[in-house]
C-alpha positions in Angstrom: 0.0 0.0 0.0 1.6 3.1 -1.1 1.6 6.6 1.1 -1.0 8.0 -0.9 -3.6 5.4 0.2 -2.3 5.2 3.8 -3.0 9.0 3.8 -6.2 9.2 2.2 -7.6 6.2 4.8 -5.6 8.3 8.0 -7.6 11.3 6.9 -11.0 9.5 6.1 -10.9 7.9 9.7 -10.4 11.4 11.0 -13.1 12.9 9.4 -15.3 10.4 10.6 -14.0 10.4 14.1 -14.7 14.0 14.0 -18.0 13.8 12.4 -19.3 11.6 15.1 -18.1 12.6 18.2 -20.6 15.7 18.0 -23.4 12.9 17.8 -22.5 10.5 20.9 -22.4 13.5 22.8 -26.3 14.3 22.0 -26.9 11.0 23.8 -29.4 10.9 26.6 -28.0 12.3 30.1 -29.5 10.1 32.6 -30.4 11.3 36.3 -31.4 9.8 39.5 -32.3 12.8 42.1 -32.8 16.4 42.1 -29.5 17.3 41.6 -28.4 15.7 39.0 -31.5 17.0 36.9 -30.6 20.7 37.4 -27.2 19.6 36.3 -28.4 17.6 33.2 -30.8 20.9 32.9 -28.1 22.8 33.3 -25.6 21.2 31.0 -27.3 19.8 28.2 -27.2 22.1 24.8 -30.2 22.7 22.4 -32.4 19.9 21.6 -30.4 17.3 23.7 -32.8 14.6 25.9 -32.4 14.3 29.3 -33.7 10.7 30.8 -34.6 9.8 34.2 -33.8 6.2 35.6 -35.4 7.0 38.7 -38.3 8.2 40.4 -37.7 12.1 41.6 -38.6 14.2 44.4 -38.0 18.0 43.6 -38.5 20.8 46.0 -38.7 23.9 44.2 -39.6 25.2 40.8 -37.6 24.2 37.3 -37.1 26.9 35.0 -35.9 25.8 31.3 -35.1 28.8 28.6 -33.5 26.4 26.3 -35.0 23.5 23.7 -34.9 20.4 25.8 -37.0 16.9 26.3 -37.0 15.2 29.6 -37.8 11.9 28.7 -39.4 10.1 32.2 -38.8 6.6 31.0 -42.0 5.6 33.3 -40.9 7.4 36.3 -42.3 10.0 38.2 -41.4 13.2 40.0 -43.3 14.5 42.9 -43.5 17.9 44.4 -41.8 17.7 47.7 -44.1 18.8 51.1 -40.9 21.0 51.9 -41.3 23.2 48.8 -38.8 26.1 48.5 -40.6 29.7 47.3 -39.2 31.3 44.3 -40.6 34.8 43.6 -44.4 34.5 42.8 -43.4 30.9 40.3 -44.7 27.8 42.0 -45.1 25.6 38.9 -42.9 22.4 38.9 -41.7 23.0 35.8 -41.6 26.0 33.7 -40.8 26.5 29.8 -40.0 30.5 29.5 -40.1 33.1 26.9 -39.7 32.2 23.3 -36.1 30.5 23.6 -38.2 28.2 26.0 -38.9 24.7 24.5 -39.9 21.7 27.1 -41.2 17.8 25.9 -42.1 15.9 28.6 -42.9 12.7 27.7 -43.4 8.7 29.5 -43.5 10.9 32.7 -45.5 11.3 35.6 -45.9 14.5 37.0 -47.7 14.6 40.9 -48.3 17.0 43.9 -47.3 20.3 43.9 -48.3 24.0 45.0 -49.1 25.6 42.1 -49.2 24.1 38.6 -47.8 20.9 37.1 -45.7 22.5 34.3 -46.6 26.2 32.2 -45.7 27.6 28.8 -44.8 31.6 29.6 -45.2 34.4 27.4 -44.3 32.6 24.4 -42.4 29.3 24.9 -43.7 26.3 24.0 -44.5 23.1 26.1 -45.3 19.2 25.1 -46.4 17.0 26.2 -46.3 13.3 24.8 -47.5 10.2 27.4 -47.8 12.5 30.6 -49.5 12.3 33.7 -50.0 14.9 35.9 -52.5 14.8 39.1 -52.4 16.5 42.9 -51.4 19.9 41.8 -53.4 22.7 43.7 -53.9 25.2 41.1 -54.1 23.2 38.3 -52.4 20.8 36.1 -51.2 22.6 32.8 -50.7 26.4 32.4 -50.5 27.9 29.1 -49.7 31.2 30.4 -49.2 33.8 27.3 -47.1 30.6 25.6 -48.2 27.3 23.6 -49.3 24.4 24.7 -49.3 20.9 22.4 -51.0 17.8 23.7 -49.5 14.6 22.3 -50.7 11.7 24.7 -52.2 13.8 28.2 -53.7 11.9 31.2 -55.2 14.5 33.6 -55.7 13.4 37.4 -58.0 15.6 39.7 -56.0 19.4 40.3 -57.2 22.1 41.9 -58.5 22.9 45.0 -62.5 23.3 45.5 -62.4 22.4 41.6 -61.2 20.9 38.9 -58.7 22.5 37.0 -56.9 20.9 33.8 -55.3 22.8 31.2 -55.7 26.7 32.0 -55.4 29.2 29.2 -54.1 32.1 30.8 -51.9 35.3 30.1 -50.4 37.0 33.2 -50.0 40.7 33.3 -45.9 40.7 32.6 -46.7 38.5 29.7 -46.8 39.6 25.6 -47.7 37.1 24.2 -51.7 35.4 23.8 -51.8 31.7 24.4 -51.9 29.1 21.9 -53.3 25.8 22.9 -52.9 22.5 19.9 -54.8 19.4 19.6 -52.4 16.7 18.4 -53.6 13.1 20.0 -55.4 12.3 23.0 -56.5 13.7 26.3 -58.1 12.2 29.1 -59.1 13.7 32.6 -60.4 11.9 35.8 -63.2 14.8 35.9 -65.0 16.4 33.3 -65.4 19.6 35.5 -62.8 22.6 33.5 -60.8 19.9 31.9 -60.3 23.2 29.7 -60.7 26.8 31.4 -60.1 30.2 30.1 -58.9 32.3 33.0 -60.9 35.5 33.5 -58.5 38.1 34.2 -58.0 42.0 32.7 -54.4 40.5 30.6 -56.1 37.9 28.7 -58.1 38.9 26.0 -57.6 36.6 22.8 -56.4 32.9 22.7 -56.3 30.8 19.8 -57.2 26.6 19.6 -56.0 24.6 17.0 -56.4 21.0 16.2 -54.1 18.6 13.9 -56.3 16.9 11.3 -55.8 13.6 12.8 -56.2 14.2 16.3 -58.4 12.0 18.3 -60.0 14.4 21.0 -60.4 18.1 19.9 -60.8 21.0 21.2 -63.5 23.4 19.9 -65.1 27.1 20.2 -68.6 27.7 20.4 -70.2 31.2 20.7 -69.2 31.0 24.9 -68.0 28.0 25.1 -64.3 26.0 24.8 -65.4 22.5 24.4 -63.4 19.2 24.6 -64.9 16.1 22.5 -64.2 12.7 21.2 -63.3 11.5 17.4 -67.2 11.5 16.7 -67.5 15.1 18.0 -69.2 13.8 21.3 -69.1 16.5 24.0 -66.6 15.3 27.1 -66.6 18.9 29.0 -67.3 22.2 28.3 -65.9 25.2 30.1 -67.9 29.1 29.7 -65.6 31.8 28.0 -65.5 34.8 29.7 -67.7 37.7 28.0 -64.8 39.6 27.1 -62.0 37.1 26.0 -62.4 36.3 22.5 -61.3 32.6 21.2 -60.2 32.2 17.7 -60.4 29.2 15.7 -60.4 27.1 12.4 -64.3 26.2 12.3 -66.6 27.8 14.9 -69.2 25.0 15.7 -72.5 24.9 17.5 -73.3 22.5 19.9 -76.3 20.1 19.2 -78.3 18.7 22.2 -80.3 15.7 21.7 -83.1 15.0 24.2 -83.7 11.0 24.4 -86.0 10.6 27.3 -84.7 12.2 30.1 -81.5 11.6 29.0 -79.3 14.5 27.2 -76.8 13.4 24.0 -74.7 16.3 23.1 -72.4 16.8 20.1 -70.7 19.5 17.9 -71.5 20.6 14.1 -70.0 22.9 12.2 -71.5 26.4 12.4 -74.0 26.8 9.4 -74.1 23.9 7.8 -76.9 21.9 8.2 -77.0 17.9 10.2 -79.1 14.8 9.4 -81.5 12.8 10.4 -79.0 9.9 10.3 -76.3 11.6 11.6 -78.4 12.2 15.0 -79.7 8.4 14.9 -75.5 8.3 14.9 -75.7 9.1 18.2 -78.0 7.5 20.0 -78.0 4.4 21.8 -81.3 2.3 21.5 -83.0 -0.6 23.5 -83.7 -3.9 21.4 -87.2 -2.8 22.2 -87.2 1.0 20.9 -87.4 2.6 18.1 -87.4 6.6 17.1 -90.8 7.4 15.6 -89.1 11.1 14.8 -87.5 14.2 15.9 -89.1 17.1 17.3 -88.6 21.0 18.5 -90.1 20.5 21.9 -91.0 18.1 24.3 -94.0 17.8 23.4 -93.7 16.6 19.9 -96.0 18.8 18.0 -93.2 20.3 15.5 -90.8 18.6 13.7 -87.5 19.6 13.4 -86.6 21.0 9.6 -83.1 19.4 8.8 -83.1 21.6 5.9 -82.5 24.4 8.0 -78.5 25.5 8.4 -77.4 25.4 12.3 -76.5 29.0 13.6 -76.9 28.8 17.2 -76.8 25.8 19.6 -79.8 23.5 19.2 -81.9 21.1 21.2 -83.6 18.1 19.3 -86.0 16.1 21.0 -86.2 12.4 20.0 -89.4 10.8 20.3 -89.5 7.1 21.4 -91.9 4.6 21.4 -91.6 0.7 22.8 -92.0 -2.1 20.1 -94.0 -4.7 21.6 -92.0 -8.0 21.2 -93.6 -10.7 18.2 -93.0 -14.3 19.3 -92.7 -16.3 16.8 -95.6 -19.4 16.4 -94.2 -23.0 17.1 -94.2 -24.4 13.7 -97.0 -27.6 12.9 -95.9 -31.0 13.1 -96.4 -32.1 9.4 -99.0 -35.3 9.4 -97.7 -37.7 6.8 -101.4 -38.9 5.2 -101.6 -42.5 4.3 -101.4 -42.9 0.8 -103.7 -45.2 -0.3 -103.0 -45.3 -4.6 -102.5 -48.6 -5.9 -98.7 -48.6 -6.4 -97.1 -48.5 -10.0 -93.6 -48.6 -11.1 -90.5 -50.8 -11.2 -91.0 -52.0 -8.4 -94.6 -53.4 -8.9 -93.7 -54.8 -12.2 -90.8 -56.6 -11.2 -92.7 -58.2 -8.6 -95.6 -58.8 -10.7 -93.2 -60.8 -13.1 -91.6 -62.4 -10.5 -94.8 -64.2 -9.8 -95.8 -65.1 -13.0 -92.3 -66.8 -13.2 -92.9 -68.8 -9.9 -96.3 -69.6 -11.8 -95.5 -70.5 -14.8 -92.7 -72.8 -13.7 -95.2 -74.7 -11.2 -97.4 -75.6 -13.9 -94.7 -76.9 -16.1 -93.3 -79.3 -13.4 -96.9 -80.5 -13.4 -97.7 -80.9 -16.5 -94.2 -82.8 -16.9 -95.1 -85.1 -14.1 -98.4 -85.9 -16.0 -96.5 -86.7 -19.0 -94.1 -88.9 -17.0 -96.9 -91.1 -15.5 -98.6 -91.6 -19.5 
């Protein structure tokens, strides 16, 4: 092997060497305690992951300005009953100003003073497989930042009340929140699993919702709704009078009265619904059926589906009981003797048969005769 080559492979391996290095130090910082997550916090450059390989007790707030994702790997951190006070922050973790970028994900989040974890004043938070319960004031804040839900399990926060996700802008803050649909969320109550503050800073929010998300988030006239992937309401929270909400399709919500029993789900504002797409939604006995739907209670107008939906609607459902048919035991069938001469093969072999057995009795008798003369 000439110099040439040898060089040309010396330098190749360096460039590689050098290449790579960068990337094995983007690996995942693990941490086992308190400290050695503010280090890793600390530490770790833009868009590194930090993981967790044990379950954390922290007692005092996290601030993050920087793009990170804490990955929980299962674990969970807990807000200690010795919490430190910083300033007027009390949320366990905080993402802050527009540098500010936290994932959270396969992480529990529990107990705490304030909030679980808050987007401020335009940073961004989110959060992919996360739990967060026990938290007194609430369990997300979305306070003049955004907010993404990925995969969110809400546990009961608050105190008096339930209080979810909070859309929020405090009175330092510049920015209006943002809060994005992308996946799922669940809550242990259905009491404000989404609540617009009602303060003199916030006074426009915006919801948006990915086009495949499974739960959504939607704006009514006064109301921020949450519902499923058929548009069934979950929760609904009033907006204040003066905040306004903005939105990619206002919708109306659509009440449907089935006994005493109330369905409710979202349409798009002005367009008009079906009659099958409210039999959709309701569940019947074997024994019901719906015999039509009506404007009041009293069934004496039906409701005009060719009329466009403006405002939220009630639709009563009138139901009547089917009585149930038992079906008759079916008759024995009586087999009739049949009492025709019989024809066919059968009788004309036997028939033949005789004559045979005849016919050869005669001729051993008449041979006999013949014999004896």
């Amino acid at each position: 092997m000439n110099k040439t080559i040898k060089f040309i492979i010396f330098f190749i391996a360096i460039f590689a060497i050098s290449f790579f290095i960068p990337n094995f130090t983007k690996a995942a910082t693990p941490v086992t305690d308190e400290s050695s997550l503010l280090s890793a916090i600390s530490s770790v450059g833009d868009g590194e992951t930090i993981t967790l390989q044990n379950n954390i007790t922290v007692t005092a707030p996290i601030v993050i300005q920087k793009q990170v994702t804490i990955d929980g790997n299962g674990y969970t951190i807990t807000g200690s009953s010795d919490w430190t006070s910083t300033s007027g922050n009390q949320t366990m973790f905080t993402a802050q100003l527009s540098a500010g970028k936290l994932t959270l994900k396969n992480i529990n989040l529990q107990n705490g003073p304030k909030y679980g974890v808050q987007s401020y004043d335009g940073a961004t938070v989110i959060l992919n497989n996360v739990s967060i319960t026990g938290f007194k004031y609430g369990g997300v804040l979305a306070n003049g930042g955004n907010v993404e839900v990925i995969d969110l399990h809400l546990g009961y926060n608050g105190t008096g009340a339930n209080n979810g996700i909070e859309i929020a802008k405090g009175a330092s803050a510049t920015n209006n929140p943002t809060l994005t649909m992308n996946g799922t969320l669940t809550s242990d109550s259905t009491e404000n699993v989404v609540r617009v503050a009602e303060n003199d800073s916030l006074t426009e929010f915006t919801i948006n919702n990915a086009p495949d998300t499974t739960n959504k988030i939607v704006l009514t006239d006064d109301k921020v709704v949450l519902t499923d992937q058929y548009n069934n309401i979950i929760a609904e929270t009033s907006v204040p009078d003066k905040v306004t909400g903005n939105a990619g399709d206002k919708k109306v919500i659509v009440t449907v009265m089935v006994n005493e029993e109330e369905i409710k789900f979202t349409a798009n504002e002005g367009t008009k619904i079906t009659a099958d797409l409210v039999k959709s939604h309701i569940v019947l006995e074997d024994n019901e059926q719906i015999d039509g739907f009506y404007t009041s209670a009293d069934y004496t107008t039906e409701f005009n589906f060719d009329d466009p939906l403006n405002t939220d609607t009630t639709i009563y459902a009138k139901i009547s009981t089917v009585e149930a048919t038992v079906p008759e035991e079916p008759k024995p069938e009586v087999q009739e003797k049949d009492e025709t001469p019989k024809t066919g093969v059968k009788n004309y072999l036997g028939l033949a048969v005789l004559v045979i057995i005849f016919s050869s009795v005669v001729m051993i008798s008449m041979k006999k005769k013949n014999i004896k003369g």
